[in-house]
N, C-alpha and C positions, 0 to 999 in steps of 0.2 A: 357368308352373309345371309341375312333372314328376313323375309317378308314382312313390310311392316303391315299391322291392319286398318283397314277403313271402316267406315259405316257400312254396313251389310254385309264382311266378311262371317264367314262360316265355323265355327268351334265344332269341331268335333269330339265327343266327349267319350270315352271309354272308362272302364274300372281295372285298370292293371294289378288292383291291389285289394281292401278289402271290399264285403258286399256292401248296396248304396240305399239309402231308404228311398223308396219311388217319390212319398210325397213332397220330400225335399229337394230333389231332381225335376220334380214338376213345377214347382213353387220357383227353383233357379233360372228353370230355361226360362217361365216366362216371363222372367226378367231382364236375361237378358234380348230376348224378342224388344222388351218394352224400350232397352237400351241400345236397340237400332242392327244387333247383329244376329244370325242366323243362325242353327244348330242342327247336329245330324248326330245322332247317336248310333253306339256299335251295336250290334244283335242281342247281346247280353250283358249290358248294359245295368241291367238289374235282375242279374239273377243271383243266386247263390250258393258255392259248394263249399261247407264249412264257415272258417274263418274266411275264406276267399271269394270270392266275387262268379268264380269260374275255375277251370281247368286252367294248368299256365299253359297248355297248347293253345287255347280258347283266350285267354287272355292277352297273350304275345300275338298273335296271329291278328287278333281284333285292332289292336295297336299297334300296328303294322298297315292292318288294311288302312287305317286314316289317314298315314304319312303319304301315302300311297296312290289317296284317291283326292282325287284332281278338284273335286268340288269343295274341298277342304282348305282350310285359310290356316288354321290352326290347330293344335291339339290337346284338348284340356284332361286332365286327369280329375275324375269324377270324386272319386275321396281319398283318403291314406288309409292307415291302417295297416295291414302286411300282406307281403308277398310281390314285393318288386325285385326283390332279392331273386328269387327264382328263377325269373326271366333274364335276368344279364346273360348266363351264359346261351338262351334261343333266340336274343334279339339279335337281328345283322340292323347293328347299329351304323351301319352307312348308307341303306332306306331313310332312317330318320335323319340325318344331317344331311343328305342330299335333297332332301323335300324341301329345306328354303325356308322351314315352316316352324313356329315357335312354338315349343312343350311348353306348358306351364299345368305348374301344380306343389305342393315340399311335402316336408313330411318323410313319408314311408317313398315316396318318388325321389327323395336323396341320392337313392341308390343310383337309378339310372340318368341322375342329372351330373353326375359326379364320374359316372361313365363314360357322359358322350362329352366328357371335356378331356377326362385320362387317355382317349383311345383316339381321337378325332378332332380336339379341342371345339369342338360343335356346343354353340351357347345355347342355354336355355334357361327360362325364368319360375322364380321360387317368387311364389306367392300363394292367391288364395284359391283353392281345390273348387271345382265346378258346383258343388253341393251349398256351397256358402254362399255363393248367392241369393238363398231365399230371404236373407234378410240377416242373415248372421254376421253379415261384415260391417263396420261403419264406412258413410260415406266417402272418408279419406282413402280409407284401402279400396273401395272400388273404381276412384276415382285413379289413384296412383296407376294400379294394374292397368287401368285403360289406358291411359297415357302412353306409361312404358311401352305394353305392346303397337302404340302406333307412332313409337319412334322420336316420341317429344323429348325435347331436350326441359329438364327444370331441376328443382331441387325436391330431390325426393320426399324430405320429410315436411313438405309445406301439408300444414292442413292436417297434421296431428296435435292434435291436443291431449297428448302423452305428458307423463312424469320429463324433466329435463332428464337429459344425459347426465349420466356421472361419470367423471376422468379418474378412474381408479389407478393409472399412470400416464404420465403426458409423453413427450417427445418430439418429431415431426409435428409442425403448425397446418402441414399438407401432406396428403398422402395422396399418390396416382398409383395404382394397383390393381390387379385383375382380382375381382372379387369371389371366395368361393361358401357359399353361404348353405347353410344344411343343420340339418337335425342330429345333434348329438350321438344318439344311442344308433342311427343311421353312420354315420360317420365313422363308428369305431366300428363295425359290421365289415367296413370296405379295409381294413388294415390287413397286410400281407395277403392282399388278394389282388390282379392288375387291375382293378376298375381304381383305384386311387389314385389323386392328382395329386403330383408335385405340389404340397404346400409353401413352399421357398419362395418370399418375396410377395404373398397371397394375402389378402385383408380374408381372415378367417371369419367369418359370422355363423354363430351358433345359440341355437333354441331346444327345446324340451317340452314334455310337459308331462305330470303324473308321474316326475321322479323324487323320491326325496331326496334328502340333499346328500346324504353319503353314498347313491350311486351316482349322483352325479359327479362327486366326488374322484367317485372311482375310474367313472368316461372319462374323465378331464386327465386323469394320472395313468390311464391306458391310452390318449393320444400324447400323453409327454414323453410315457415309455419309448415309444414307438417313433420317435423323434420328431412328430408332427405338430409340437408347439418350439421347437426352436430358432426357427429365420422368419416369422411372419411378418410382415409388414404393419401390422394393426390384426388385436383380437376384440371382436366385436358381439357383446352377450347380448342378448336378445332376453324374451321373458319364458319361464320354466314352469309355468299356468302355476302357481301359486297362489292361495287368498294373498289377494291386498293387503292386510293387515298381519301377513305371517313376515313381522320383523325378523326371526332367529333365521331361519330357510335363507331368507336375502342375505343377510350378514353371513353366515357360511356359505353362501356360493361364492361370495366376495374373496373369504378368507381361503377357500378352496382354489380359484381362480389365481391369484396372487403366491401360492405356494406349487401351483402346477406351472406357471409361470417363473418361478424364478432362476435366475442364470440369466435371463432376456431383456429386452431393454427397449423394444416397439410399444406403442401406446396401446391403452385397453380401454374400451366406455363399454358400459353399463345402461341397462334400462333401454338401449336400442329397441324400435316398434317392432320389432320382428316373432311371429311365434305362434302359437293356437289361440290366442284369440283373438279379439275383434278389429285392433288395430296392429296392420302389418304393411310394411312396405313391402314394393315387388322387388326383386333384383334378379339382375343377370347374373346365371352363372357360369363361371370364367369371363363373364364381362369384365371390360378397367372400367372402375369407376375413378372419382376423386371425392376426395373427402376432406371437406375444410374444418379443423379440430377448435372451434371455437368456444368458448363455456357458454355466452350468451346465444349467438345466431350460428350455431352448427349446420354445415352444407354439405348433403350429398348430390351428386350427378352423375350420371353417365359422361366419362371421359370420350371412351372410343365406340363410334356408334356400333352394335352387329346387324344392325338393319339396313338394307335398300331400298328405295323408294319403289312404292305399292304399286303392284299392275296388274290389277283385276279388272274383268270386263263391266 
């Protein structure tokens, strides 16, 4: 179980993955300062080696020391990008599920949110990356994330003003399911490797961005290879950062989806908030949610809570 947070808890932010622009990291914290909670960053925080942010000794160790140190409420991941991959096999991922304390971040962080479920079953929440904050997120996504992390019970998708869902096949009117929600081209990264969770019986929820449509194509027919679309409970697409007005892209993820799917017989929607941009629900990963499949007033919640009630001084 995981600490829920309060007013004045502390985020600790690190970069396990790629480097962080400072001005957007300056522009976030002091937002959320504005939004009542507290922040401590790692040492190297903004620096940068290559494509990566740091050393993975420096970056595993940094993210490590946050689970670690006491003053710490929670722990945010600064941006995505790459190189979380690197660190599964130096993280003692029993530091971070024993800390109590809730990762949040998605993206390039799939890797190792997808880990401490395969190895520990230790939840943690996909949402928005500590940098977005400055103003890149709409009010719904920051409001949801705050929610979630402080253990409210509601329906997730209140207060988006998204495209509706599309039912590209029905089925169950209800779905209770341990949710496991990630980044595509992240997801087939973890195949015949042990960091992957049992997809069986799982509401899969999957996002992109800056793919076109025949590699994504291709992700989608490399997790059906691999048997990881056959028993799901509900496949749930999220958005692929595409323009808005790129009808063909949509219609073949459609038609891709539906063909990587067939043999199966669990429900699929479409246009889910989830993804790079502005509006994103959080979710627990390996949380149950429930999902109420309606065309008009569609309902998500947290079934089973992973939270205990907050005890900070």
């Amino acid at each position: 179980m995981l600490n829920a947070l309060a007013p004045g808890s502390v985020f600790g932010i690190s970069a396990p993955a790629g480097p962080v622009k400072p001005e957007k990291l300056e522009r976030a914290v002091a937002h959320l300062h504005d939004l009542g909670y507290r922040t401590k960053l790692s040492p190297n925080v903004l620096s940068q080696d290559g494509f990566l942010s740091a050393h993975d000794d420096i970056r595993s160790r940094e993210l490590l020391d946050l689970f670690a140190d006491p003053e710490v409420h929670a722990v945010w991941s600064a941006r995505g990008g790459v190189g979380t991959s690197r660190l599964l096999a130096r993280l003692d991922l029993g530091v971070i599920a024993s800390s109590r304390k809730p990762l949040i971040g998605f993206s390039d962080l799939t890797a190792l949110q997808w880990a401490l479920w395969a190895k520990l079953r230790a939840v943690s929440f996909t949402g928005p990356l500590a940098v977005e904050f400055d103003g890149s997120l709409s009010p719904a996504t920051e409001s949801c994330a705050m929610r979630v992390l402080a253990g409210e019970t509601f329906n997730l998708l209140d207060g988006f003003s998204v495209n509706p869902l599309e039912f590209l096949r029905g089925g169950a009117t209800e779905i209770i399911a341990p949710a496991l929600p990630g980044n595509l081209t992240m997801i087939t990264t973890l195949l015949g490797t042990p960091w992957l969770p049992d997809l069986r019986g799982a509401m899969l929820f999957i996002e992109d961005v800056a793919e076109p449509p025949y590699r994504v194509d291709r992700l989608l027919f490399h997790l059906r290879n691999a048997g990881g679309l056959q028993n799901l409970a509900a496949l749930v697409v999220g958005d692929f950062g595409w323009d808005p007005s790129d009808d063909k892209s949509r219609a073949q993820l459609r038609q891709s989806v539906l063909d990587a799917t067939l043999g199966t017989n669990y429900p699929i929607i479409l246009n889910f908030p989830y993804g790079h941009g502005r509006d994103r629900v959080t979710l627990p990963v390996g949380g149950v949610l429930r999902m109420r499949l309606d065309a008009t007033t569609p309902e998500l919640s947290v079934a089973v809570s992973p939270f205990i009630a907050p005890n900070f001084a």
